[in-house]
GULUM-865264 format. One record per residue: residue in one letter; chain; x, y, z of N, C-alpha, C in turn. Coordinates in nm, 2 decimals. Example, Ala and Ser with C-alpha at 12.3 -4.5 7.8 and 13.67 -1.06 7.14 Angstrom:
// GULUM-865264
  resn  chain    n.xx    n.yy    n.zz   ca.xx   ca.yy   ca.zz    c.xx    c.yy    c.zz
     A      A    1.32   -0.57    0.78    1.23   -0.45    0.78    1.32   -0.33    0.78
     S      A    1.28   -0.22    0.71    1.37   -0.11    0.71    1.29    0.00    0.79
END
This chain:
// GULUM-865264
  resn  chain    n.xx    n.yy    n.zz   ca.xx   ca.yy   ca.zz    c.xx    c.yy    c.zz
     X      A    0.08   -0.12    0.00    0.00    0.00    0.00    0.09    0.13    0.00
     X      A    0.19    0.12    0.07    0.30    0.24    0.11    0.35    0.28   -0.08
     X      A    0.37    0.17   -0.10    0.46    0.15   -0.27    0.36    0.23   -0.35
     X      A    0.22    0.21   -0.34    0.10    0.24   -0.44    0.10    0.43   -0.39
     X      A    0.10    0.44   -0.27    0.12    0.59   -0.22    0.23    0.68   -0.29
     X      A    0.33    0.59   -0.26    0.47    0.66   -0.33    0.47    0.73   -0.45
     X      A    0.38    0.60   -0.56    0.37    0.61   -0.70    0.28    0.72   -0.74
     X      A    0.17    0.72   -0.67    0.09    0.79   -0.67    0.12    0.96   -0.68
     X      A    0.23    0.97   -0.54    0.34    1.12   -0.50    0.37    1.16   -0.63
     X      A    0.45    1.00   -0.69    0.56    1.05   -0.79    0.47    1.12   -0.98
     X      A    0.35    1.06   -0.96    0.28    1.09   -1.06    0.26    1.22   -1.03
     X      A    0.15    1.25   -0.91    0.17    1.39   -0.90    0.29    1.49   -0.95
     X      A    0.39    1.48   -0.87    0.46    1.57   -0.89    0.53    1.58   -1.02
     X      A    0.51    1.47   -1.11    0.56    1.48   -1.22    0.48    1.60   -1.29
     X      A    0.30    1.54   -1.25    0.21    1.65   -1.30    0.26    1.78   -1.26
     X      A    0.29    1.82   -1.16    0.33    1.96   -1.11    0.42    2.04   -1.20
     X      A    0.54    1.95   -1.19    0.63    1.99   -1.25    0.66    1.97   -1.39
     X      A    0.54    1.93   -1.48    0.56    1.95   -1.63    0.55    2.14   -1.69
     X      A    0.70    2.09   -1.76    0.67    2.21   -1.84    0.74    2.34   -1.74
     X      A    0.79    2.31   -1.60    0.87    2.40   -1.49    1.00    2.39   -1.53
     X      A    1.10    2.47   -1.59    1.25    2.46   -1.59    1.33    2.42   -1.47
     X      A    1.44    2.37   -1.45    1.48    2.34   -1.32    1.49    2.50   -1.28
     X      A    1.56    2.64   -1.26    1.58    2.72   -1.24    1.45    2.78   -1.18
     X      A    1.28    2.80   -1.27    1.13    2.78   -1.19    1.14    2.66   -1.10
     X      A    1.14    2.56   -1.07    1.13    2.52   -0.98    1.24    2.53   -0.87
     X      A    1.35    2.56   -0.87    1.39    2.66   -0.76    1.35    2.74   -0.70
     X      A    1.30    2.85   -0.77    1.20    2.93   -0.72    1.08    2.90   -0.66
     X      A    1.01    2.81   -0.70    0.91    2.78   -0.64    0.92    2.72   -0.49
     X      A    1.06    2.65   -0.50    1.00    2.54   -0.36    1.08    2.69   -0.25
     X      A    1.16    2.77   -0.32    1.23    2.88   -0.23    1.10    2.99   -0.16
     X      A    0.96    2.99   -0.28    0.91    3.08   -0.23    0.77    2.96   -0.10
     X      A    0.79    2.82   -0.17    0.70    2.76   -0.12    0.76    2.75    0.08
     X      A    0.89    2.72    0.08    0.97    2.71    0.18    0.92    2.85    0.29
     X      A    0.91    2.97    0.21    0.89    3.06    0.24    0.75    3.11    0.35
     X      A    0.65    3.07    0.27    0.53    3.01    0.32    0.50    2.93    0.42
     X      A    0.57    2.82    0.41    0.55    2.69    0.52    0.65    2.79    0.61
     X      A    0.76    2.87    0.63    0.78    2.99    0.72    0.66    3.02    0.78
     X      A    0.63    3.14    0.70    0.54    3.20    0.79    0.44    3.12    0.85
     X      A    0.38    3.02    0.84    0.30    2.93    0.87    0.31    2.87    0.99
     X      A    0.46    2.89    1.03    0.52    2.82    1.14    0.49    2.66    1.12
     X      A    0.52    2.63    0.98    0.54    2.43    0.95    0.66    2.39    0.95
     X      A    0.67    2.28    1.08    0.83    2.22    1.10    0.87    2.21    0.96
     X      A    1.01    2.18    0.94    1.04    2.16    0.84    1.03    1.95    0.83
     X      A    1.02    1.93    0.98    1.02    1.81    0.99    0.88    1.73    0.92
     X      A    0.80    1.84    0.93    0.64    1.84    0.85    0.63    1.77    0.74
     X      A    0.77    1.80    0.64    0.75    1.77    0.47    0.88    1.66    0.49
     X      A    0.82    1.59    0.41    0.90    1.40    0.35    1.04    1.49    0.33
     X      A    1.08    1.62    0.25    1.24    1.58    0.24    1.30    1.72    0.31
     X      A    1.22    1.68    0.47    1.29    1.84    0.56    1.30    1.94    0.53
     X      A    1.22    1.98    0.42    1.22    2.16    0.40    1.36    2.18    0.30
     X      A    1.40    2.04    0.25    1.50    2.07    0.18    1.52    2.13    0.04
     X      A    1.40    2.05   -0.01    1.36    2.07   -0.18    1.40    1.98   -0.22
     X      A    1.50    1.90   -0.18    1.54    1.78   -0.28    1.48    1.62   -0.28
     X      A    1.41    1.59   -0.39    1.35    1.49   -0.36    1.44    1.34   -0.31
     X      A    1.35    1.33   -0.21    1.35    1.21   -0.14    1.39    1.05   -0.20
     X      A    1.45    0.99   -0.20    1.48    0.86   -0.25    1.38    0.78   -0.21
     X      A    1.25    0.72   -0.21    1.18    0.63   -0.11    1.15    0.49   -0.18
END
């Protein structure tokens, strides 16, 4: 079930990020990061620690 979730992530974000240059999606997760700031969201909150870099799973 975890494996079907994963896949699931990974389809997403493929969706997300069609058609985003690596350079826009820098920006994005910098201003998204930004956000989950103000929000006061651990960084511990998000699968790859507020890092941006996707996670190996």
């Amino acid at each position: 079930m975890l494996a079907k979730a994963h896949k699931g992530a990974a389809l997403q974000e493929a969706k997300i990020n069609q058609g985003i240059s690596p350079s826009e999606r820098s920006t994005l997760l910098l201003l998204l990061r930004k956000i989950s700031d103000n929000l006061d969201v651990p960084p511990a909150a998000m699968l790859d620690r507020g890092s941006g870099e996707r996670p190996e799973v």
